[in-house]
C-alpha angles and dihedrals in degrees: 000000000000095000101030097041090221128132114250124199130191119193125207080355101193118225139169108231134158122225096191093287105082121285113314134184113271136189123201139178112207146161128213102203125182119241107211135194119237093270088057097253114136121251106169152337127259111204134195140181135172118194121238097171091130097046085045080055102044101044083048081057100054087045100059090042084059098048082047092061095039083058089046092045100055093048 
């Protein structure tokens, strides 16, 4: 970001993190933006991430109920 200029944006990003109970699996959107000076030069990097670990989780859930009926289904 940082040499190109350019955004970059991750999507459902998987990281390791502890909350206090130990690591956990963890999912984040985020954006890595430059921040340039008036001439256009880069001078930093303004990142942001917002966690979706519980709609990650709940959308894995769905699908394995899914794949769970389908396997019911053809039984």
């Amino acid at each position: 970001v940082y040499a190109t200029g350019a955004p970059y944006v991750g999507t459902e990003a998987r990281a390791v993190i502890d909350r206090g109970r130990g690591p956990e699996e963890a999912f984040f959107n985020f954006v890595y933006q430059p921040l340039l000076a008036a001439d256009g030069r880069p001078t930093g990097i303004l990142s942001v991430a917002t966690d979706v670990t519980a709609q990650v989780q709940a959308r894995h859930a769905v699908d394995e109920e899914r794949r769970r009926a389908e396997v019911e289904r053809r039984r």
